[in-house]
VOPAGU-2260 file (C-alpha; in pm, 1 decimal, decimal comma):
REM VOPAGU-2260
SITE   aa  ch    i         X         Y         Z
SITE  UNK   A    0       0,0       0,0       0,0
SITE  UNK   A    1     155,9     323,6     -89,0
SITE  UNK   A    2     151,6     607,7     175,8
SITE  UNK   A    3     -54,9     964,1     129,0
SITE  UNK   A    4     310,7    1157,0      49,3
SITE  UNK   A    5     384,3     905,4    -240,9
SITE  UNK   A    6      25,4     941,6    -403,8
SITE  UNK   A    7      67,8    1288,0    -329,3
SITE  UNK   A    8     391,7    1317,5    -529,0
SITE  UNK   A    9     252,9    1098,9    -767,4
SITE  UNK   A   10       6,7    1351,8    -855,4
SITE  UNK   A   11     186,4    1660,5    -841,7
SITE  UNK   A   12     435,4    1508,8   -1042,0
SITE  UNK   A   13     160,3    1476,7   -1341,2
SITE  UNK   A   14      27,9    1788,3   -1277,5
SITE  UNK   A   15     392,7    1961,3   -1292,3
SITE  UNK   A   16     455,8    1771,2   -1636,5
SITE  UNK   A   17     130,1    1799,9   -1764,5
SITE  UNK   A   18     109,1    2229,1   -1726,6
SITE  UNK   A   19     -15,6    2290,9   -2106,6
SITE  UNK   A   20     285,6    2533,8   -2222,3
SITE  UNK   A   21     586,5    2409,4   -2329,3
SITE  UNK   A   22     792,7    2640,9   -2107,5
SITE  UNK   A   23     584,5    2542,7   -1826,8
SITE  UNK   A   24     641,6    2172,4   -1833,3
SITE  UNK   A   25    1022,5    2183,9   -1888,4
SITE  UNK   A   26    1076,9    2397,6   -1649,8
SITE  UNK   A   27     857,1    2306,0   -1336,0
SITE  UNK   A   28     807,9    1909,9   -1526,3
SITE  UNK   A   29    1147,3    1877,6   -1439,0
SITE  UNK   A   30    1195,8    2044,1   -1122,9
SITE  UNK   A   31     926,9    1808,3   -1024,6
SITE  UNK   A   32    1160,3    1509,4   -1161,5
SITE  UNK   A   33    1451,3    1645,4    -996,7
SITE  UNK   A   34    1381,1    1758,1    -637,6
SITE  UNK   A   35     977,0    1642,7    -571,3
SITE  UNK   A   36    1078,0    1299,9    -371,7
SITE  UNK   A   37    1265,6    1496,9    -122,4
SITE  UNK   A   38    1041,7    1783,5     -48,1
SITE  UNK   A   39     926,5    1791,1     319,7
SITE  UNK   A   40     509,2    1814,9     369,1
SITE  UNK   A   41     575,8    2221,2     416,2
SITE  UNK   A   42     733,3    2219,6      84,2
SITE  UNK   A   43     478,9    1999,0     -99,9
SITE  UNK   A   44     256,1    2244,1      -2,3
SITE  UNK   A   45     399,5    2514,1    -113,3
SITE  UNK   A   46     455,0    2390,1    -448,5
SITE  UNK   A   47     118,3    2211,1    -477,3
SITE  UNK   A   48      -5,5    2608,9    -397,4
SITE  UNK   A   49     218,0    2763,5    -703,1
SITE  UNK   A   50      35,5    2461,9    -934,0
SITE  UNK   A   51    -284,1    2629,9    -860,0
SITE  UNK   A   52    -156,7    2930,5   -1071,0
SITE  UNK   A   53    -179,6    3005,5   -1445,6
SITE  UNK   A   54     134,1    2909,5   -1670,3
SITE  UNK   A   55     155,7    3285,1   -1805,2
SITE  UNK   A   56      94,2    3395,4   -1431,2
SITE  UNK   A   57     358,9    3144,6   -1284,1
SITE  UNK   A   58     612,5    3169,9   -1570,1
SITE  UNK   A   59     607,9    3524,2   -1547,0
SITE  UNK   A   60     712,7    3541,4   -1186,7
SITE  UNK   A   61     967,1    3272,7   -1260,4
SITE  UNK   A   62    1130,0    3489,4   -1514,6
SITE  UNK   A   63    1135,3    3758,8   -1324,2
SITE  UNK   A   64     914,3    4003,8   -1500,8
SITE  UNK   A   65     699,6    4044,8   -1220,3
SITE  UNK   A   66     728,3    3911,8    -849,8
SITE  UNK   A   67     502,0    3670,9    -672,6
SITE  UNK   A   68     211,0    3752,1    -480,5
SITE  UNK   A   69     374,0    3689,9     -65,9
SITE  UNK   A   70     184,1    3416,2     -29,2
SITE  UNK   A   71     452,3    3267,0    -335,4
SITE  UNK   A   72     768,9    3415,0    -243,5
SITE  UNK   A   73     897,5    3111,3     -15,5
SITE  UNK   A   74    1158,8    2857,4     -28,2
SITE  UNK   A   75    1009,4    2625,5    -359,5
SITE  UNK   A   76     979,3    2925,3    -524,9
SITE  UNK   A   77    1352,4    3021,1    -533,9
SITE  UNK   A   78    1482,3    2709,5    -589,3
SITE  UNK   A   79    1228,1    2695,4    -889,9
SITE  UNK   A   80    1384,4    3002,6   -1022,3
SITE  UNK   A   81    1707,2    2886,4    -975,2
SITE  UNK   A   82    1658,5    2557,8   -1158,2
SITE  UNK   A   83    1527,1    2742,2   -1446,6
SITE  UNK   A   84    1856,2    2955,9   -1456,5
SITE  UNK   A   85    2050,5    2617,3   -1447,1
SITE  UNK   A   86    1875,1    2500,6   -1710,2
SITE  UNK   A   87    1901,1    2831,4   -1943,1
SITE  UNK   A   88    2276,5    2800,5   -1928,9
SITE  UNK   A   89    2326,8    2485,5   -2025,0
């Protein structure tokens, strides 16, 4: 029987890949691949609250064109930024 964190990374980790821009599911898709089996439940939340947002809303802020509402600007949030620089320089 798998345990309420797996199903629950299970899902956002379709959700994350699944976003319905291009830019949207490289970038977060693979964050999700990358760091979502060793997010803590505060973390999980957090992201599971930025895949309540629009693409064009959430890519924006990820960019850097416009910040995050507060309830955004946290800990998932800069390391999704950060991945997405990684990823633009290599």
């Amino acid at each position: 029987m798998t345990d309420q964190y797996e199903t629950r990374r299970r899902r956002l980790l379709y959700q994350s890949k699944r976003r319905g821009s291009k830019e949207a599911d490289m970038v977060i898709g693979q964050f999700a691949i990358e760091f979502l089996d060793d997010m803590t439940s505060l973390e999980l939340d957090q992201f599971e609250a930025l895949l309540q947002e629009s693409d064009p809303d959430l890519m924006t802020w990820v960019s850097g064109l416009e910040a995050p509402p507060s309830e955004h600007q946290n800990s998932i949030f800069q390391r999704i930024c950060n991945f997405k620089n990684i990823l633009l320089n290599h």
